[in-house]
mmCIF file of the N, C-alpha and C atoms, coordinates in Angstrom:
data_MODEL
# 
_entry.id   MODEL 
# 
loop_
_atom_site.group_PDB 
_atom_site.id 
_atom_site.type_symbol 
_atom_site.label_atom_id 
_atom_site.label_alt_id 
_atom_site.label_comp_id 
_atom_site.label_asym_id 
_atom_site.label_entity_id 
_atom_site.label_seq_id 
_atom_site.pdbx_PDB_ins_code 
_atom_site.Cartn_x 
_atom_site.Cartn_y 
_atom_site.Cartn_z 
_atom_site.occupancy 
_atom_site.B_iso_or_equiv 
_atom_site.pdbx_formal_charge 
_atom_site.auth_seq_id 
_atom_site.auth_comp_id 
_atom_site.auth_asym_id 
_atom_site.auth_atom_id 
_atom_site.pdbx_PDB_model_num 
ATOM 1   N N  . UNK A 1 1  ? 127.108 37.251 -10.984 1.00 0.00 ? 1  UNK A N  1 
ATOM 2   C CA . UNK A 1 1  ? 127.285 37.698 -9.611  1.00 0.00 ? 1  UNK A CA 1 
ATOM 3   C C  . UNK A 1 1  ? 127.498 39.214 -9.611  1.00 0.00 ? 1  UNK A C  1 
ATOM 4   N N  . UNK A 1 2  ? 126.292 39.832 -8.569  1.00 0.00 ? 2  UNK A N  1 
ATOM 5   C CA . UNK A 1 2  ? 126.997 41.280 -8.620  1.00 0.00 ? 2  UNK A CA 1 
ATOM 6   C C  . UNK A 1 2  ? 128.120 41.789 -7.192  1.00 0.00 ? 2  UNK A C  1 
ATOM 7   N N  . UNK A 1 3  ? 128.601 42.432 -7.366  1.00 0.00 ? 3  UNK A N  1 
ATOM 8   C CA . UNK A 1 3  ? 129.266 43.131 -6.867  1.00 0.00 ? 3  UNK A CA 1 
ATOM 9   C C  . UNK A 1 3  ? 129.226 44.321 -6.127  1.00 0.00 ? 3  UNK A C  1 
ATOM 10  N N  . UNK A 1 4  ? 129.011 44.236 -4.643  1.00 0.00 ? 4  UNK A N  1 
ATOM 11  C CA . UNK A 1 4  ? 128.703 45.976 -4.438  1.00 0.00 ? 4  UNK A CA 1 
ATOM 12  C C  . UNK A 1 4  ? 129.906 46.842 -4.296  1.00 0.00 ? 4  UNK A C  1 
ATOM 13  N N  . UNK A 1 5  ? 129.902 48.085 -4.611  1.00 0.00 ? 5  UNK A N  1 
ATOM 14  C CA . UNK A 1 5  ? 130.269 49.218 -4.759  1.00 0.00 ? 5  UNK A CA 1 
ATOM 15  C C  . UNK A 1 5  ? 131.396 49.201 -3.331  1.00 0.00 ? 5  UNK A C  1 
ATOM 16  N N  . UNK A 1 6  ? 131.237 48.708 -2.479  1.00 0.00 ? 6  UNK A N  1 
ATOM 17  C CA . UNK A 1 6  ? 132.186 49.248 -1.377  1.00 0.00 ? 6  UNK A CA 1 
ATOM 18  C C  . UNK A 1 6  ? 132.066 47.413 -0.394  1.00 0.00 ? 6  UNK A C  1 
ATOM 19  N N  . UNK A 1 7  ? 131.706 46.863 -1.007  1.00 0.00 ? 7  UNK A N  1 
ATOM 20  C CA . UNK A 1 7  ? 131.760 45.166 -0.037  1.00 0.00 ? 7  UNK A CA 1 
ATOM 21  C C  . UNK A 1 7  ? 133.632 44.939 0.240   1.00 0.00 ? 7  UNK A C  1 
ATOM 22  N N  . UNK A 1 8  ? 133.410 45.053 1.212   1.00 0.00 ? 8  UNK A N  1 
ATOM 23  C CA . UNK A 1 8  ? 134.503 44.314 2.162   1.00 0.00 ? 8  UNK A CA 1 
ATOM 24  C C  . UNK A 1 8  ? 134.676 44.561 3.634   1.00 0.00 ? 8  UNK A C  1 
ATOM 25  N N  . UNK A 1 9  ? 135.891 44.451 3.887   1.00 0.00 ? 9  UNK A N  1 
ATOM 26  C CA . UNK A 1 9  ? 135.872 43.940 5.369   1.00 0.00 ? 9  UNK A CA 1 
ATOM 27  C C  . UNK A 1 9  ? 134.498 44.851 6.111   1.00 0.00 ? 9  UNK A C  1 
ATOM 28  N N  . UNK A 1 10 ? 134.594 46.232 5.950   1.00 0.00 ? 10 UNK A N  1 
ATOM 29  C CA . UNK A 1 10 ? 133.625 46.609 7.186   1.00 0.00 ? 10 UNK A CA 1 
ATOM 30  C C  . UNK A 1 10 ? 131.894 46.466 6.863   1.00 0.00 ? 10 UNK A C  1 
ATOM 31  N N  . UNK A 1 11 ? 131.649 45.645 5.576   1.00 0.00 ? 11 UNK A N  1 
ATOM 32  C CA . UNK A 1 11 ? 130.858 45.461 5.476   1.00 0.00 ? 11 UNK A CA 1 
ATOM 33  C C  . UNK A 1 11 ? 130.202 46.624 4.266   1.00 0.00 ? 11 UNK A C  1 
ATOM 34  N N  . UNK A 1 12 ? 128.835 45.963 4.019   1.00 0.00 ? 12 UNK A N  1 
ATOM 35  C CA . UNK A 1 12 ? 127.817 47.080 3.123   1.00 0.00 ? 12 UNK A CA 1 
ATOM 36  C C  . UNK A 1 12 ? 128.095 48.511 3.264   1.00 0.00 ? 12 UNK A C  1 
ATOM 37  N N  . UNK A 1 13 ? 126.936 49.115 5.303   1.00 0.00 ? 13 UNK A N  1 
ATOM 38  C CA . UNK A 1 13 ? 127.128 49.523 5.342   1.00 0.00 ? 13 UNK A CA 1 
ATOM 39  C C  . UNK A 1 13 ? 128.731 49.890 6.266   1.00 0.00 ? 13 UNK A C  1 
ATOM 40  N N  . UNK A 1 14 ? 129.236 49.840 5.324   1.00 0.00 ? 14 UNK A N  1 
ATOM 41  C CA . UNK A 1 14 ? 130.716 50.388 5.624   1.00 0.00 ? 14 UNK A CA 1 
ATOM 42  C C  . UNK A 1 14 ? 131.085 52.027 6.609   1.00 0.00 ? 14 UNK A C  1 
ATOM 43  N N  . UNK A 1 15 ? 130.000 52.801 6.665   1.00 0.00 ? 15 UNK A N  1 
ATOM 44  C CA . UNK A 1 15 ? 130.745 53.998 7.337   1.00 0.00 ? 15 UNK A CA 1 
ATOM 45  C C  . UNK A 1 15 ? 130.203 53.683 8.892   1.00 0.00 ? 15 UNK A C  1 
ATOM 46  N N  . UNK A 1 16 ? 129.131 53.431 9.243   1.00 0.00 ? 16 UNK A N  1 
ATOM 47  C CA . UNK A 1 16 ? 128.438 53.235 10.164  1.00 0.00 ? 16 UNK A CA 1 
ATOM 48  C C  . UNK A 1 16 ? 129.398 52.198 10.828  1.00 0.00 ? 16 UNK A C  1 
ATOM 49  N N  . UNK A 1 17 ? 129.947 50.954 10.366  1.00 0.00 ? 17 UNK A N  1 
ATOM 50  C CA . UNK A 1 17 ? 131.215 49.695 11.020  1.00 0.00 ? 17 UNK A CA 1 
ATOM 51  C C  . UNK A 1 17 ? 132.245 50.861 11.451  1.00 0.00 ? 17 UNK A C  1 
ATOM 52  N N  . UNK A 1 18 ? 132.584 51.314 10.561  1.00 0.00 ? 18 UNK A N  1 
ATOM 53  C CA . UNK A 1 18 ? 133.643 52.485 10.275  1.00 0.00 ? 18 UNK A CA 1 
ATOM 54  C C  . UNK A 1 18 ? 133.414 53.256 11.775  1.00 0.00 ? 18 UNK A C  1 
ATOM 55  N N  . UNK A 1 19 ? 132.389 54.087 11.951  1.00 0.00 ? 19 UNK A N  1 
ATOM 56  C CA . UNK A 1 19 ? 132.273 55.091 13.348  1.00 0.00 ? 19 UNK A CA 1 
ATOM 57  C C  . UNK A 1 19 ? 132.323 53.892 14.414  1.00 0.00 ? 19 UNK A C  1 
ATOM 58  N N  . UNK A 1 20 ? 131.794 52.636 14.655  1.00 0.00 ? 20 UNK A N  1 
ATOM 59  C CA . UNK A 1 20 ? 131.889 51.888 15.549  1.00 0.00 ? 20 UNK A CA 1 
ATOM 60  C C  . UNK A 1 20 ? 133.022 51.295 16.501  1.00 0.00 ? 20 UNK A C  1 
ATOM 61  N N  . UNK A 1 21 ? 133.914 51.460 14.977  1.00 0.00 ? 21 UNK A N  1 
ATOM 62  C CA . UNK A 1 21 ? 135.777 50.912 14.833  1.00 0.00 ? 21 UNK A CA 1 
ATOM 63  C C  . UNK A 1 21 ? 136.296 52.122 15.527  1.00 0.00 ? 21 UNK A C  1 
ATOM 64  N N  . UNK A 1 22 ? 135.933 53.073 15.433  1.00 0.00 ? 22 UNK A N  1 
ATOM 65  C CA . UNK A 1 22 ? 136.302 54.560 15.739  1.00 0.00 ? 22 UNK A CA 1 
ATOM 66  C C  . UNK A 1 22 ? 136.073 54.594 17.481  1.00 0.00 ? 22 UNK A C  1 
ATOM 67  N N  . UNK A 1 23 ? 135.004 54.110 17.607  1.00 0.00 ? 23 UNK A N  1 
ATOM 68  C CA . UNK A 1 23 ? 134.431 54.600 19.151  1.00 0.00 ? 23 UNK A CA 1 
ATOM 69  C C  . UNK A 1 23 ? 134.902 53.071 19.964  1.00 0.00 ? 23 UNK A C  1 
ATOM 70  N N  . UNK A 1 24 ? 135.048 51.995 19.576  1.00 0.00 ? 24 UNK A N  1 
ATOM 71  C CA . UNK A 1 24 ? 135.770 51.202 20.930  1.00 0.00 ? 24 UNK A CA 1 
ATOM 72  C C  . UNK A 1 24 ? 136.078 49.595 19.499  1.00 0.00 ? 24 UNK A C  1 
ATOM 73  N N  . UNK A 1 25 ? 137.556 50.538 19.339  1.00 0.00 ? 25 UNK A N  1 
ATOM 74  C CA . UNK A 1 25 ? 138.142 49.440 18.656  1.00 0.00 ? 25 UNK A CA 1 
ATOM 75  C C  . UNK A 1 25 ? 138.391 47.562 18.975  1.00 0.00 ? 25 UNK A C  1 
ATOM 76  N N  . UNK A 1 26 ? 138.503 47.716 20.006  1.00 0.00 ? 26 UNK A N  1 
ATOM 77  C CA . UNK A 1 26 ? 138.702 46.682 20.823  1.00 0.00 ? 26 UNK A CA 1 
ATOM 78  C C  . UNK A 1 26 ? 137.522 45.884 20.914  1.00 0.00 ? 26 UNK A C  1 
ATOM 79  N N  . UNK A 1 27 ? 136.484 46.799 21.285  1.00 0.00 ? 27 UNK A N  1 
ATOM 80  C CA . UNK A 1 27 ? 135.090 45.565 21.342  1.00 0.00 ? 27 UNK A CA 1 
ATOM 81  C C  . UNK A 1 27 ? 134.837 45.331 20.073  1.00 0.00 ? 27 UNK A C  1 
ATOM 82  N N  . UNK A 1 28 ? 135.037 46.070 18.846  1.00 0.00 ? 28 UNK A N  1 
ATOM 83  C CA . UNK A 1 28 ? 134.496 45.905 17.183  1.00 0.00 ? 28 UNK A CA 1 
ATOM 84  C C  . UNK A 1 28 ? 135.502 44.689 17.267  1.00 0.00 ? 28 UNK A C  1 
ATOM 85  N N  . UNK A 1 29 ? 136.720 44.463 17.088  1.00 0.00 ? 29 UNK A N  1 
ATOM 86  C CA . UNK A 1 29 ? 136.984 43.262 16.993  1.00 0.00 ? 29 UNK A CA 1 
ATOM 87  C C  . UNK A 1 29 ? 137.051 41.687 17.722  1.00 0.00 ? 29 UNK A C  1 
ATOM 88  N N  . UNK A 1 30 ? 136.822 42.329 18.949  1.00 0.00 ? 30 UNK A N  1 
ATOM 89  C CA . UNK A 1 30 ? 135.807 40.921 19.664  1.00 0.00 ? 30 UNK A CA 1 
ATOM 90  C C  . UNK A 1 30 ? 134.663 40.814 19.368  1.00 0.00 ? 30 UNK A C  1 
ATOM 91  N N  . UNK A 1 31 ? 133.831 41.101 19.050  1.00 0.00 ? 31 UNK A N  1 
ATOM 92  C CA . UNK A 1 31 ? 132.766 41.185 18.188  1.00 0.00 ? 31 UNK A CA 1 
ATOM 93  C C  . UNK A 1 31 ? 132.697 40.426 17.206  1.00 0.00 ? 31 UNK A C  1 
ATOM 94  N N  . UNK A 1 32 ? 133.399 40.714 16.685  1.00 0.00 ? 32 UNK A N  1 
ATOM 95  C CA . UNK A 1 32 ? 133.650 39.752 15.029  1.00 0.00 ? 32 UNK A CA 1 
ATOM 96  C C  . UNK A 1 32 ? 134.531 38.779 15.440  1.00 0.00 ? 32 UNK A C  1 
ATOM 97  N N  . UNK A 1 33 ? 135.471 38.394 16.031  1.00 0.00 ? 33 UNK A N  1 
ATOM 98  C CA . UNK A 1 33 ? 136.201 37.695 16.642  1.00 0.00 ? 33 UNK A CA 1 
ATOM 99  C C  . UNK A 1 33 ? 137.752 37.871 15.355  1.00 0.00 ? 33 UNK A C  1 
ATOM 100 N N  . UNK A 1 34 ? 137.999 38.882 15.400  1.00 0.00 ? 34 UNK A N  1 
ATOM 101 C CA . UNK A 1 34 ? 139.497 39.101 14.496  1.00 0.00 ? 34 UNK A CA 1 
ATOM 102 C C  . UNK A 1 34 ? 140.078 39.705 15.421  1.00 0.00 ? 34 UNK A C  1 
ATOM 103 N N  . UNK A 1 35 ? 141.632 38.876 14.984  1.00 0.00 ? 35 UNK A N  1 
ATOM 104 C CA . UNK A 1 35 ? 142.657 39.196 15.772  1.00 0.00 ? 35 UNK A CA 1 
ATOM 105 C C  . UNK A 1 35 ? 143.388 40.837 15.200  1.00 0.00 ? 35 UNK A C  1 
ATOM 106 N N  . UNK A 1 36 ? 143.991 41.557 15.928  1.00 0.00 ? 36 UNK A N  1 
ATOM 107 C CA . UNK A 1 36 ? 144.860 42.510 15.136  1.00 0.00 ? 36 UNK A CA 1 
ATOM 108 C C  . UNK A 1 36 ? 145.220 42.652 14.047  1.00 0.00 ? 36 UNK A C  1 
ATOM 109 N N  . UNK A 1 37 ? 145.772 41.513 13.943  1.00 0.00 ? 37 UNK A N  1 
ATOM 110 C CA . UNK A 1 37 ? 146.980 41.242 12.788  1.00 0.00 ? 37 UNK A CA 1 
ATOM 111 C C  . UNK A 1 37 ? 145.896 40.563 11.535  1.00 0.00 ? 37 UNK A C  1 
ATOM 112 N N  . UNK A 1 38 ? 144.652 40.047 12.074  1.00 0.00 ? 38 UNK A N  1 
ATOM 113 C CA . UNK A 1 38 ? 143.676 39.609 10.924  1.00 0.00 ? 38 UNK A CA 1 
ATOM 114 C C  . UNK A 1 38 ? 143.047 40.742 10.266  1.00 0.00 ? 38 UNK A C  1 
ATOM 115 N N  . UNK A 1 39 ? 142.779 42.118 11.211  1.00 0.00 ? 39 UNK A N  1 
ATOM 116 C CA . UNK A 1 39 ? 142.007 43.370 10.778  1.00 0.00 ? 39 UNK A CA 1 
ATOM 117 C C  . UNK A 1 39 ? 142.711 43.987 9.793   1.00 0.00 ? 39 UNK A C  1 
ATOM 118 N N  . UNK A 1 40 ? 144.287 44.481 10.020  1.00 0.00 ? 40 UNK A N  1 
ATOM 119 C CA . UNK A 1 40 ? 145.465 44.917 9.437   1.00 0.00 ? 40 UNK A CA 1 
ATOM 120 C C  . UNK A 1 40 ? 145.266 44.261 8.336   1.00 0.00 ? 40 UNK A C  1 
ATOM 121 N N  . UNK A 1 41 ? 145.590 42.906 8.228   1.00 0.00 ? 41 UNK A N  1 
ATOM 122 C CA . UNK A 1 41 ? 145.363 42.097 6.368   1.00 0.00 ? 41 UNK A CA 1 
ATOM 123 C C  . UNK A 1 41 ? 144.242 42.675 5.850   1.00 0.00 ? 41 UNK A C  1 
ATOM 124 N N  . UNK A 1 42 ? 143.298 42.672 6.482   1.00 0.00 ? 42 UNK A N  1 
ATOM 125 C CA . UNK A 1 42 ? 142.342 42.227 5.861   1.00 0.00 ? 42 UNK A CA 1 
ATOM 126 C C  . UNK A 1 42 ? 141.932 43.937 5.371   1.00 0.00 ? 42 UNK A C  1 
ATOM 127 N N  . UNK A 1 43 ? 142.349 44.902 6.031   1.00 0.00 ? 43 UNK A N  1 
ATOM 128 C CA . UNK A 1 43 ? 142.287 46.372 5.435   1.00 0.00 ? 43 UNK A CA 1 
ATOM 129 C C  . UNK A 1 43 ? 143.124 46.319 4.864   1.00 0.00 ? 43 UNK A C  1 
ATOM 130 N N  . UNK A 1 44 ? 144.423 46.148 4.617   1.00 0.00 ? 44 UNK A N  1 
ATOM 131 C CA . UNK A 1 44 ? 145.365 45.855 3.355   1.00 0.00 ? 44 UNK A CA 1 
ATOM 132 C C  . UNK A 1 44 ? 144.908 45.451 2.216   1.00 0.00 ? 44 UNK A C  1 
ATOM 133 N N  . UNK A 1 45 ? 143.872 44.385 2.072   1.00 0.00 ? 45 UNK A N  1 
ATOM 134 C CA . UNK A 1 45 ? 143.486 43.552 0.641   1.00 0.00 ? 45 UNK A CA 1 
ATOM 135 C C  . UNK A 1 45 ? 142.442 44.323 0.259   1.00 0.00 ? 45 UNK A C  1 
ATOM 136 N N  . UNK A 1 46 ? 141.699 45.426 1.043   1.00 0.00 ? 46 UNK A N  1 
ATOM 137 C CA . UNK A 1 46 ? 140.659 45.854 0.752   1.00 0.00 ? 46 UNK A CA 1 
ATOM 138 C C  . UNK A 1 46 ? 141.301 47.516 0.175   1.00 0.00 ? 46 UNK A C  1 
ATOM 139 N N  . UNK A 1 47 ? 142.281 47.832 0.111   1.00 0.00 ? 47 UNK A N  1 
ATOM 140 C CA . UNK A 1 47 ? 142.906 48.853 -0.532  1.00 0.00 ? 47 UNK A CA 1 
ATOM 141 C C  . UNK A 1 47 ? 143.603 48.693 -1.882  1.00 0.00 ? 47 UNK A C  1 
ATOM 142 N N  . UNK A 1 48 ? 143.404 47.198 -2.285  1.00 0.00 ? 48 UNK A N  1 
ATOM 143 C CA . UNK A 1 48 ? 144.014 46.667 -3.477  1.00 0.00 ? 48 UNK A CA 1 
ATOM 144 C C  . UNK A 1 48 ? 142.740 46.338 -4.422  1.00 0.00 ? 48 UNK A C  1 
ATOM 145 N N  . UNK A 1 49 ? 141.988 46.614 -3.783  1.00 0.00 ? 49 UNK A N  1 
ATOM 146 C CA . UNK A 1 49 ? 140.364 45.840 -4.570  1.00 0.00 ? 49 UNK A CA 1 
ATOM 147 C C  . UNK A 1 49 ? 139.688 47.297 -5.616  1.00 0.00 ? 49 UNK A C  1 
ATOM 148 N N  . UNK A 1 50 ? 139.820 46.918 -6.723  1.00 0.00 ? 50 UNK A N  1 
ATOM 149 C CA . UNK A 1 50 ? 139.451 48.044 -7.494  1.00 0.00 ? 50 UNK A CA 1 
ATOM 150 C C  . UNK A 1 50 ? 137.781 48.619 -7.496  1.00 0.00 ? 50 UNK A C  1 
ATOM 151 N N  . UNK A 1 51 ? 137.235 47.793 -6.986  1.00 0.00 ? 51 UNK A N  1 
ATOM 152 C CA . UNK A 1 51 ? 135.779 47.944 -7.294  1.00 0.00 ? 51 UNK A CA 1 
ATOM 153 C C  . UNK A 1 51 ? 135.057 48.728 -5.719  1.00 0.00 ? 51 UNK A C  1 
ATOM 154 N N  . UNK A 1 52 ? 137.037 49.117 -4.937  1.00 0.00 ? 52 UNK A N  1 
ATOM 155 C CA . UNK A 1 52 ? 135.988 50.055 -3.788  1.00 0.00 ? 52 UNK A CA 1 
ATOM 156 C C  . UNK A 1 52 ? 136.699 51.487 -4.030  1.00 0.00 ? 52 UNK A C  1 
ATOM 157 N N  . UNK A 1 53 ? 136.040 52.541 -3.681  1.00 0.00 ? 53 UNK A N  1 
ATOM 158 C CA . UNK A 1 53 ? 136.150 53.908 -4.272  1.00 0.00 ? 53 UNK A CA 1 
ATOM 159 C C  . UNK A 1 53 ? 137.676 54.127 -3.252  1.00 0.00 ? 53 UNK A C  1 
ATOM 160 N N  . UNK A 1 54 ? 137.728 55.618 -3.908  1.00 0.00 ? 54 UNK A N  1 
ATOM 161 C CA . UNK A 1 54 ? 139.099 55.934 -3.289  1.00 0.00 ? 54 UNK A CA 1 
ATOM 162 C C  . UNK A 1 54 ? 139.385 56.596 -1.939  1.00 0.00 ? 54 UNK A C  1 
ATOM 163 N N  . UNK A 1 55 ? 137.535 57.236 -1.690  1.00 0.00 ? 55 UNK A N  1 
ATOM 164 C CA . UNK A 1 55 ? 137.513 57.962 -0.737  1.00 0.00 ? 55 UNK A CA 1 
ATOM 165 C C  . UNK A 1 55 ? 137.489 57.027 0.448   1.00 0.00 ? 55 UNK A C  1 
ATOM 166 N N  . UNK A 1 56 ? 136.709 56.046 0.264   1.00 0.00 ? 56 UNK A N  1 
ATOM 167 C CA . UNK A 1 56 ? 137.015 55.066 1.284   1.00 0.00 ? 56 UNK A CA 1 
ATOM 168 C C  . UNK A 1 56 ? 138.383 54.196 1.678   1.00 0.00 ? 56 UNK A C  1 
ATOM 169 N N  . UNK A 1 57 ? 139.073 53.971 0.322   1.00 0.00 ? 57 UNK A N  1 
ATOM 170 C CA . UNK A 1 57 ? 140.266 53.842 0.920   1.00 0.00 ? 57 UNK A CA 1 
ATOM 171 C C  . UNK A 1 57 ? 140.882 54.708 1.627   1.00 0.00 ? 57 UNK A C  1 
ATOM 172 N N  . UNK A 1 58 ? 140.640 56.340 1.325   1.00 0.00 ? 58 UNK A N  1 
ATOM 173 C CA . UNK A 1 58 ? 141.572 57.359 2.731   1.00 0.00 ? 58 UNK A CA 1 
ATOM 174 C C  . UNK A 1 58 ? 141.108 57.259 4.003   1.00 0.00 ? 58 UNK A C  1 
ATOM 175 N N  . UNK A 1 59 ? 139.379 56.281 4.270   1.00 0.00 ? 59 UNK A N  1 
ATOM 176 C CA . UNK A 1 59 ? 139.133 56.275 5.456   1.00 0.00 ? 59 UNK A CA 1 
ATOM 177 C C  . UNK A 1 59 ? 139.990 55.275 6.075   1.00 0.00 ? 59 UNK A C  1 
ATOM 178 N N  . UNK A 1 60 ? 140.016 54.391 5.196   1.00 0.00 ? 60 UNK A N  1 
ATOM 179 C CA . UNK A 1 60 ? 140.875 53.015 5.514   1.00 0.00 ? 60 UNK A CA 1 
ATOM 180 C C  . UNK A 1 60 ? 142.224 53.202 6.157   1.00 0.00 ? 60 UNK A C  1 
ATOM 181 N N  . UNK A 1 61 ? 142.896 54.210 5.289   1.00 0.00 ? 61 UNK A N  1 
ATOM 182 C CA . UNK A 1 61 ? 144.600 54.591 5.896   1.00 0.00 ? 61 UNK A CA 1 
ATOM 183 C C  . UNK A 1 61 ? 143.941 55.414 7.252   1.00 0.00 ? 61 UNK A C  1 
ATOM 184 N N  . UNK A 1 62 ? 143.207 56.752 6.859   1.00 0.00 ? 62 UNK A N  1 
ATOM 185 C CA . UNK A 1 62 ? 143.330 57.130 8.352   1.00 0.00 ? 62 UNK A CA 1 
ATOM 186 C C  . UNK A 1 62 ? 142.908 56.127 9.467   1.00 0.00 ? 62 UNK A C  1 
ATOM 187 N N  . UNK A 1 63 ? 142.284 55.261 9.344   1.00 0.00 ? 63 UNK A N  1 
ATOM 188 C CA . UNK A 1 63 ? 141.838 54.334 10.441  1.00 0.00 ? 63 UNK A CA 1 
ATOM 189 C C  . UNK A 1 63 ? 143.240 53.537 10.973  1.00 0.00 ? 63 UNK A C  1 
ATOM 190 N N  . UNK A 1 64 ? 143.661 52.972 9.769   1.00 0.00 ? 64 UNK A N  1 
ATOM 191 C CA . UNK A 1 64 ? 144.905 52.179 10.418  1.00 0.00 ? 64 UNK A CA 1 
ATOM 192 C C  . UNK A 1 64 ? 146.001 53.762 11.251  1.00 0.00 ? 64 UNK A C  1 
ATOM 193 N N  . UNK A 1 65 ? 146.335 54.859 10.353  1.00 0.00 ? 65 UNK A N  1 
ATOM 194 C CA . UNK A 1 65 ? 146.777 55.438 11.398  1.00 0.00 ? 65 UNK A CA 1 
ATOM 195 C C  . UNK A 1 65 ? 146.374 55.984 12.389  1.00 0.00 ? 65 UNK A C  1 
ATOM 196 N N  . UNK A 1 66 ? 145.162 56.009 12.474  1.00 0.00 ? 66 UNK A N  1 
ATOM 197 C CA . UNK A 1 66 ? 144.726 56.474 13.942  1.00 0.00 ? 66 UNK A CA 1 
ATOM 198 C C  . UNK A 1 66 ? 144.944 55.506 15.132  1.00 0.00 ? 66 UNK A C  1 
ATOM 199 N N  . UNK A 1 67 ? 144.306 54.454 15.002  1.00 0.00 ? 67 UNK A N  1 
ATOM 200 C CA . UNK A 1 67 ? 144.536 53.425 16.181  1.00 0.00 ? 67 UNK A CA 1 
ATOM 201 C C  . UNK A 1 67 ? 145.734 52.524 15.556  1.00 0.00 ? 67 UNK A C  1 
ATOM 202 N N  . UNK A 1 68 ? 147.196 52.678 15.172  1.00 0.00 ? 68 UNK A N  1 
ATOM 203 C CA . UNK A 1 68 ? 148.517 51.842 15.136  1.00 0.00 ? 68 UNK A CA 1 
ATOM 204 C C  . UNK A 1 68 ? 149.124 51.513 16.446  1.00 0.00 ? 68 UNK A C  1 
ATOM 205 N N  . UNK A 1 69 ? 148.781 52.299 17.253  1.00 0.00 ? 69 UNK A N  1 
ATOM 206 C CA . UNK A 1 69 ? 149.323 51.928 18.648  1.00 0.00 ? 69 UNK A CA 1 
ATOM 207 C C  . UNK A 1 69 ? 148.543 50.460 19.265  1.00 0.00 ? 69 UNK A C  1 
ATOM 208 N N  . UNK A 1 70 ? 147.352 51.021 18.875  1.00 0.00 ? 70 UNK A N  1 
ATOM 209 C CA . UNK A 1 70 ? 146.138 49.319 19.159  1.00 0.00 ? 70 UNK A CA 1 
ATOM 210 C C  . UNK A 1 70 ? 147.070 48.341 18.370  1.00 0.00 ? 70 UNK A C  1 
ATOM 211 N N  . UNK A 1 71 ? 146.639 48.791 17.086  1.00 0.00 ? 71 UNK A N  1 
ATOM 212 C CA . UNK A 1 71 ? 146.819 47.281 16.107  1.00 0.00 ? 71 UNK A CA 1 
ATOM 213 C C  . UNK A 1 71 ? 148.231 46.916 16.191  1.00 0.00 ? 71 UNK A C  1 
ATOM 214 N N  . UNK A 1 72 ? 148.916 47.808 16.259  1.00 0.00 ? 72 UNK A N  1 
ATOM 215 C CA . UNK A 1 72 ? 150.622 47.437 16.028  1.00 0.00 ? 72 UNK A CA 1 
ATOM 216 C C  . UNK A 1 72 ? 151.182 46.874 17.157  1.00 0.00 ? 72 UNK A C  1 
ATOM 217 N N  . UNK A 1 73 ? 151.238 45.996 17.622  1.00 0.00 ? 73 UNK A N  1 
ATOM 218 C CA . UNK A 1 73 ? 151.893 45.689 18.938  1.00 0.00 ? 73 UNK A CA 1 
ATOM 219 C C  . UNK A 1 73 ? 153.480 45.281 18.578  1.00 0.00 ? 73 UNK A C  1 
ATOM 220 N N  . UNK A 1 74 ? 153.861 45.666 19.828  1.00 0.00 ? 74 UNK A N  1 
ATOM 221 C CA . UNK A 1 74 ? 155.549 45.249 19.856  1.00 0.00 ? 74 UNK A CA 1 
ATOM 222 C C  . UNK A 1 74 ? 155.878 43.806 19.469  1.00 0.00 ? 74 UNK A C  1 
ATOM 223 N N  . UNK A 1 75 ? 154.927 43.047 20.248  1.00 0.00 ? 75 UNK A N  1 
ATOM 224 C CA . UNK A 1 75 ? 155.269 41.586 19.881  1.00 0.00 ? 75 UNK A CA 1 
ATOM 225 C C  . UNK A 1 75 ? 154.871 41.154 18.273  1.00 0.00 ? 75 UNK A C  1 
ATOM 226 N N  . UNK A 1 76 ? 154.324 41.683 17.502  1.00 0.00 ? 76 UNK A N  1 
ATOM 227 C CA . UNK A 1 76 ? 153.664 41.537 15.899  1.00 0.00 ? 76 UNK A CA 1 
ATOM 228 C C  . UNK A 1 76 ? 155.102 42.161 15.322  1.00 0.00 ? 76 UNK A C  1 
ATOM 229 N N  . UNK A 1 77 ? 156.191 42.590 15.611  1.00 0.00 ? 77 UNK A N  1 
ATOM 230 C CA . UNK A 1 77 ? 157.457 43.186 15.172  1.00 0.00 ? 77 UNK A CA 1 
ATOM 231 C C  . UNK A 1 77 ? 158.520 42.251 14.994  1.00 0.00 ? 77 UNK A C  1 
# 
């Protein structure tokens, strides 16, 4: 089985999901049908995965801190 270079949550192409997530967070995850708190995991496990580069993990943190006000809700506390 191979393995690509950057496979996970946002997909192959990963930067292109990436600008989409950027421009209307809310519809990217109705779209896919993930909840908040499923996106959050699921960029968490993908920062632990050795086989994706590092630069993409800093897109990964800035993403979660850019939209935390979206993903973080009071009631998820």
């Amino acid at each position: 089985m191979v393995v690509k270079l950057n496979k996970s949550l946002l997909g192959e192409d990963w930067l292109q999901s990436f600008c989409i997530f950027r421009l209307s967070p809310k519809t990217f995850l109705d779209k896919r049908k993930l909840s908040r708190d499923a996106f959050c995991l699921d960029v968490l496990k993908d920062l632990y995965l050795d086989h994706v580069e590092n630069q993409y993990k800093i897109h990964l943190l800035l993403l979660l801190q850019e939209h935390s006000s979206l993903l973080i809700t009071e009631y998820n506390l």
